[in-house]
C-alpha positions in Angstrom: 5.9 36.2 -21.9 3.4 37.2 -24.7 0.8 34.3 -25.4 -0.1 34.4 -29.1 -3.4 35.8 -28.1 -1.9 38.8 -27.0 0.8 39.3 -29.8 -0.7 42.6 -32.0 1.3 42.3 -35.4 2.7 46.5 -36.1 3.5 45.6 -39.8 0.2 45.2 -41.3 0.2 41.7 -40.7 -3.1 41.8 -38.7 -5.1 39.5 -41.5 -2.5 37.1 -41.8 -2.2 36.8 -37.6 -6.0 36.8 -37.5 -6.2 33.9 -40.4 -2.8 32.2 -38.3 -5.3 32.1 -34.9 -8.6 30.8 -36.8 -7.0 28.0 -38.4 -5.4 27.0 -34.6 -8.5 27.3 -33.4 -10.0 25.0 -36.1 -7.2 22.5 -35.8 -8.4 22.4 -31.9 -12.4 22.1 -32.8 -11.7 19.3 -35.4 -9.2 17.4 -33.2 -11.4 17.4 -30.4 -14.2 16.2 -31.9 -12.4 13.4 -34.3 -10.6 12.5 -30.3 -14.3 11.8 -28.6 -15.4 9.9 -31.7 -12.3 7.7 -31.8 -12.5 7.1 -28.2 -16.4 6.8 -28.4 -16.0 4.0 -30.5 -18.2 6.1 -33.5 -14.9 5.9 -35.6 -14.0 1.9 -34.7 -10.1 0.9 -35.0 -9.0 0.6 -38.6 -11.4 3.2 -40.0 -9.9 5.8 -43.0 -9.7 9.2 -42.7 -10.1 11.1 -46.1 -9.3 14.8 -45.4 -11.9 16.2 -47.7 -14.2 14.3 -46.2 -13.7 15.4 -42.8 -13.3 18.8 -44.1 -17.1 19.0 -45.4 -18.3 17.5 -42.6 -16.8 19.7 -40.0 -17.7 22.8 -42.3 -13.7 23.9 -42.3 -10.9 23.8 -44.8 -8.4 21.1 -45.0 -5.8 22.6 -43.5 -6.8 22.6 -40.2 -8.1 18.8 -40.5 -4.4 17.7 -41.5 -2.8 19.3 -38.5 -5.2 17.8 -36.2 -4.3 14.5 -37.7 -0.8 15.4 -37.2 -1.7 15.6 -33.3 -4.0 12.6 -33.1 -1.0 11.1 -34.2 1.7 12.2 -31.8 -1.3 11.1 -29.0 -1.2 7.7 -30.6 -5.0 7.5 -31.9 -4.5 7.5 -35.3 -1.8 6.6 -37.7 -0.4 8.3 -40.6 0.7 6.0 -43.7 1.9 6.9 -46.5 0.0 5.1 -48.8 -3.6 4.4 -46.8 -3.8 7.9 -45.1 -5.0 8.5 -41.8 -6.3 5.6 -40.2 -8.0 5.0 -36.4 -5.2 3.3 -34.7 -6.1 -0.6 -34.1 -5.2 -1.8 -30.7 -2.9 -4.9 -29.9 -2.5 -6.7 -26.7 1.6 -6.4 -27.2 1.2 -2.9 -27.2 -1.1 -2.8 -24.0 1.3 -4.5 -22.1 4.6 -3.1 -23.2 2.8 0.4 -22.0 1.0 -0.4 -19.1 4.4 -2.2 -17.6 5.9 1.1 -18.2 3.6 3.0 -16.6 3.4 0.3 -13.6 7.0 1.8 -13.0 6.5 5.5 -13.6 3.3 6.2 -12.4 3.6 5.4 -8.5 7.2 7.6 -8.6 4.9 11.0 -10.1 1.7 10.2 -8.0 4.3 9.9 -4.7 6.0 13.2 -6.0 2.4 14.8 -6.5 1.5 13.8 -2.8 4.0 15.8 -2.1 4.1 18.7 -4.1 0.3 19.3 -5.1 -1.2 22.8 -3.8 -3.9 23.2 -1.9 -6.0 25.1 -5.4 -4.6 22.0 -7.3 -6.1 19.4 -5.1 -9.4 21.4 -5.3 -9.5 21.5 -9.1 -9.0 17.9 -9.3 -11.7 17.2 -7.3 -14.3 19.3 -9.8 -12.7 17.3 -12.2 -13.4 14.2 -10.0 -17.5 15.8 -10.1 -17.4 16.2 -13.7 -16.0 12.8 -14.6 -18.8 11.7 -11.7 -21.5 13.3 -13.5 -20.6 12.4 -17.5 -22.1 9.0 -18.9 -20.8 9.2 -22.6 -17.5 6.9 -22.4 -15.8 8.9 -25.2 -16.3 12.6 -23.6 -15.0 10.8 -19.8 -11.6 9.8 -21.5 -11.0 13.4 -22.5 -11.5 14.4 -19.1 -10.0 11.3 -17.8 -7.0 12.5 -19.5 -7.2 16.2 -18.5 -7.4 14.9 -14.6 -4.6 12.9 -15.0 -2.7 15.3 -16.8 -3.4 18.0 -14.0 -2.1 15.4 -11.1 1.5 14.6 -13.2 2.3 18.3 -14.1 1.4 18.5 -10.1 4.8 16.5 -9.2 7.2 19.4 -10.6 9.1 16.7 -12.3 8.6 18.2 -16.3 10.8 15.3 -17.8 8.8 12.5 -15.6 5.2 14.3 -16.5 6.4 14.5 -20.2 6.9 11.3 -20.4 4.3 9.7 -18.6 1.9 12.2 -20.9 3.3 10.3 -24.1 2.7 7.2 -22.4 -1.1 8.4 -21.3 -1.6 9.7 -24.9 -1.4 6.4 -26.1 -3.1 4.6 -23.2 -6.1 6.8 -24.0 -7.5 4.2 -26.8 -6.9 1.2 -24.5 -9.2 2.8 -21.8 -11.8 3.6 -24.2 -12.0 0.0 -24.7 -12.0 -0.8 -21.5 -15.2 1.4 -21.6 -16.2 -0.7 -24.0 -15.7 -3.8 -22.2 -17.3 -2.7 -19.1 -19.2 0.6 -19.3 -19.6 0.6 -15.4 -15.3 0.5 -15.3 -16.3 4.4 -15.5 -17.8 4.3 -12.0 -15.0 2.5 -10.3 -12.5 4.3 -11.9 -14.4 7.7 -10.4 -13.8 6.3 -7.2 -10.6 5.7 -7.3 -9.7 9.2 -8.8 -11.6 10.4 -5.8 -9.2 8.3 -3.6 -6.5 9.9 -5.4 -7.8 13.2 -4.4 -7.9 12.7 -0.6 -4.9 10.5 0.0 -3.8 13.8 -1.7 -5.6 16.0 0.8 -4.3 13.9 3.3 -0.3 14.0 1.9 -0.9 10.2 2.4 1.4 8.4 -0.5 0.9 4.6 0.6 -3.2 5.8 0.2 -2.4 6.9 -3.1 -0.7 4.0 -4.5 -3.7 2.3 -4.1 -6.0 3.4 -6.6 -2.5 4.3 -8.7 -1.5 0.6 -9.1 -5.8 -0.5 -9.3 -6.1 1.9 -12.3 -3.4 0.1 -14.5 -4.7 -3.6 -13.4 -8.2 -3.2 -14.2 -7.4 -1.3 -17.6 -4.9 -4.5 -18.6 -7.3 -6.9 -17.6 -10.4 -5.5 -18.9 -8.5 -3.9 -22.4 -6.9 -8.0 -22.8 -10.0 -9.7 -22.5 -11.5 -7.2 -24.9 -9.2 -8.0 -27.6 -9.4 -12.0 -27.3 -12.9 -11.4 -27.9 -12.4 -9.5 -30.6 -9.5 -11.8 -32.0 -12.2 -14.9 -31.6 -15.0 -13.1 -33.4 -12.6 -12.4 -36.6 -10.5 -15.9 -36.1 
């Protein structure tokens, strides 16, 4: 299969393939840095995003800026109205739990098909992700790789239609654990330890040893992510 890096256009299309791959690759810079200030907290819940804007300060045209929206979107950090724009997603406690109780039902089934189906290379790149997550202190940058680790384990299970949707479900969990970040900064340092668990129960094809820090993960993120928005809900009451 021919990626789109190695596709060489033979009809003279070479500017128009080269322009195609700079504005992808502009889309990805922009996203990724509008996804670690969102889930910094440096662009709070409720904040507009004015294209331009964004545009000049990320030295880029505005193309690139509205298809990154487009995909902070599907991932459920922003929200596209018609009227107001982009806007940083605000989270609400009905939307915490309706995901997390999902995820408290799919989660175990692709961790206990990941036990079993995880290669020996696969278990070893989750643990440098494990050391990387270990070694990073800015909440915003851990819940990209937070994500990436979690993403790596699901595809693990070979079950596409279970990882897809438990990636939609992640997408939009990615917000709520930022705020747990921000409820609890050292959350970061438990939650290492129980990726590392993951990792070895792994190692060890051990599924009940898995479950453990599966089923932790979602508690401590409901509780902490809840207790967060009361306090928020008090200080604006």
């Amino acid at each position: 299969m021919i990626s789109d890096f190695d596709y060489v256009p033979v009809d003279g299309s070479v500017d128009v393939a080269h322009d195609s791959l700079t504005r992808r690759t502009a889309q990805a810079m922009v996203a990724g840095r509008l996804r670690v200030e969102i889930l910094s907290g440096t662009l709070p819940p409720g904040t507009r995003l004015l294209q331009a804007r964004v545009a000049e300060r990320m030295r880029t045209s505005t193309t690139p800026v509205r298809e990154a929206m487009a995909e902070l979107a599907a991932e459920g950090l922003v929200d596209l109205d018609p009227h107001r724009g982009c806007i940083v997603h605000e989270p609400t406690e009905p939307e915490l739990l309706e995901l997390y109780e999902l995820r408290s039902l799919l989660d175990p089934v692709c961790m206990a098909k990941t036990v079993a189906n995880i290669t020996e290379s696969g278990i070893e790149y989750a643990a440098v992700l494990c050391q990387r997550m270990d070694e990073q202190t800015e909440p915003g940058a851990w819940v990209v790789l937070n994500s990436r680790f979690h993403a790596h384990m699901d595809s693990a299970a070979r079950s596409p239609l279970l990882a897809s949707t438990i990636r939609n479900l992640r997408n939009r969990s990615s917000i709520y654990i930022a705020a747990s970040l921000r409820e609890a900064p050292e959350r970061m340092r438990s939650a290492n330890q129980e990726h590392l668990a993951m990792v070895e129960a792994c190692r060890r094809r051990d599924v009940e040893a898995a479950l453990v820090p599966t089923n932790d993960h979602i508690a401590a993120t409901v509780e902490l992510v809840s207790l967060h928005l009361r306090r928020l809900s008090s200080r604006t009451a």
